[in-house]
N, C-alpha and C positions, 0 to 999 in steps of 0.2 A: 531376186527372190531367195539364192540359196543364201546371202549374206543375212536377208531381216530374219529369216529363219536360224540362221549361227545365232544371231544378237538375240533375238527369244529366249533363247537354250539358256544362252549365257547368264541374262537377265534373271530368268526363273530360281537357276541354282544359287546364284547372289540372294535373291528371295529367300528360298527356303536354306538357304547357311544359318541365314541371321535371325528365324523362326526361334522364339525366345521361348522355354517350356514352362508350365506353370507348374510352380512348387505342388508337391505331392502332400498329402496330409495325413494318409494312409496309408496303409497294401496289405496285398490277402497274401494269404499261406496257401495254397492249392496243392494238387498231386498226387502222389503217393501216400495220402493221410485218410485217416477215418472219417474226419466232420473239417471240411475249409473253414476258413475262419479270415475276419477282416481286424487288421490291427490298425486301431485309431492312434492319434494324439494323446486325447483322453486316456487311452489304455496304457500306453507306453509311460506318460508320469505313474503310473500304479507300479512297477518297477523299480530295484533299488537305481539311484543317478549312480553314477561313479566318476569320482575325478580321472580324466586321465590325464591331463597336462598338456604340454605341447609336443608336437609334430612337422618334421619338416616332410613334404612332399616333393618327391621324385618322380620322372618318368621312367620309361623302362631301360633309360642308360643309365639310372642311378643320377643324371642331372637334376637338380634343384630350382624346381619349379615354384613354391613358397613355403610360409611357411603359419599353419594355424597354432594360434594360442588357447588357453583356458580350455582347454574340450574337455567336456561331460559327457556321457552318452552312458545307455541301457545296452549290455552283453545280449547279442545275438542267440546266444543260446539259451539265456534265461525265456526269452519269448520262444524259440524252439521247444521247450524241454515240457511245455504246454500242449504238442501234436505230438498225436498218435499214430505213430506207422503201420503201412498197412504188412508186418511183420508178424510172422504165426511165432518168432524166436526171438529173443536178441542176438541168436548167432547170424540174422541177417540181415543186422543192423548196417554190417561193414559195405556192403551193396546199394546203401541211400548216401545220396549228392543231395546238395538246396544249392539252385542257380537265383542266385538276385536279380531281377532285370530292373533296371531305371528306366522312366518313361522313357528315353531316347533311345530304349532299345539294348542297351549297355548292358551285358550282363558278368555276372562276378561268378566263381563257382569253390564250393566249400564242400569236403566229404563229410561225412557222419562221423569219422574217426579223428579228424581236424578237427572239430567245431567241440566233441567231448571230449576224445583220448590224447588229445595234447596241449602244451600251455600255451599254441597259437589260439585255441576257445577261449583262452582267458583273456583274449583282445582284441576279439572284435568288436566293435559296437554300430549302433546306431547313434549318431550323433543327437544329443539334446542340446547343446549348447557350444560355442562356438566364438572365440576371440568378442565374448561377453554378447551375443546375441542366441536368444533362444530359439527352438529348432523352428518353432511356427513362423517366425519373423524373419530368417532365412532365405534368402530367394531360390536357393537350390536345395531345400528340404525335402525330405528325410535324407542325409546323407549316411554312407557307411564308411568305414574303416577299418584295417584290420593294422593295428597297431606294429607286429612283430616283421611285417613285412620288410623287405630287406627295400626292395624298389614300390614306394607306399603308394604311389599312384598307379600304378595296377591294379589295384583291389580297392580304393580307391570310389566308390559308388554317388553318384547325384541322382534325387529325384528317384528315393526305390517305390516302384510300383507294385511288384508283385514279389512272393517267392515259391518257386515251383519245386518241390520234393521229386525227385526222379531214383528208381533205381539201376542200375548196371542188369544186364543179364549174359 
C-alpha cells in the first residue's frame, strides 16, 4: 500500500511538471493605483514598437541558455506612465515597486526609481515580436525583458498576468 501510494505521488508531480500554461493575451495593472486597468493586445499595438535587436539569455550563473533574435516590444513604462499612484506627492513616488507575475506564478520586481530615474527604464519591454513571430502567435505570450540586465534570465518574464503596484512602508 505504502509503495502504490509512493507511485501516486510520484505520478501526480510528473503530471502537473509537464502542465503546459496557455499564453496570456492580457493583464491588469492593480494596487496601489487610482482606477486598475486591463491591458489588451489591441492596447499594446497603440504603443510606439521599438526595435530592440537580439539578446542572449542567461541564468543566474551568467550561463547561456539561448539566444532570441529580431525583438520588438513596447517600454514598460510607457504603459506605466498611464497609472496613477495612489501619491498625495511625487516625493513619494520613491516608496512604489510593480511586481510582474506570470501565470505560473513567477514574479519579476522593478522600483519606481528603476523603471523612470534610470536608463535600465529605457529597456525594459514587453515583448511584441520575437525571432520573426508576433506576440499573439507566441506560445509563451506576453513575455518581458529587461534588456540592461547583466544575468537576463532573471528578469526574464513568460506569460505576464498581472502587475500589482505595491508601496514599502
Amino acid at each position: 500500500m505504502k509503495n502504490l501510494l509512493l507511485l501516486f505521488l510520484l505520478y501526480s508531480g510528473v503530471v502537473l511538471a509537464q502542465e503546459k500554461l496557455s499564453p496570456t493575451h492580457q493583464f491588469t495593472i492593480s494596487g496601489q493605483i487610482k482606477k486598475e486597468s486591463v491591458i489588451t493586445m489591441d492596447s499594446l499595438n497603440s504603443y510606439p514598437l521599438k526595435t530592440i535587436g537580439d539578446i542572449k539569455v542567461t541564468n543566474h550563473l551568467g550561463d547561456f541558455k539561448h539566444q532570441d533574435d529580431k525583438l520588438k516590444g513596447v517600454l514598460l513604462k510607457d504603459i506605466l506612465n498611464h497609472v496613477e499612484l495612489t501619491a498625495n506627492s511625487p516625493k513619494l513616488y520613491s516608496m512604489f515597486y510593480f511586481t510582474c507575475v506570470g501565470a505560473d506564478g513567477y514574479k519579476v520586481v522593478y522600483s519606481w526609481n528603476e523603471l523612470f530615474n534610470t536608463e535600465v527604464g529605457n529597456q525594459i519591454y514587453i515583448l511584441m515580436e520575437k525571432n520573426g513571430i508576433k506576440a499573439d502567435k507566441m506560445p509563451e505570450s506576453l513575455q518581458m525583458a529587461s534588456i540592461l540586465d547583466f544575468k537576463t534570465g532573471r528578469r526574464y518574464l513568460h506569460n505576464l498576468d498581472k502587475i500589482i503596484v505595491n508601496v514599502t512602508r
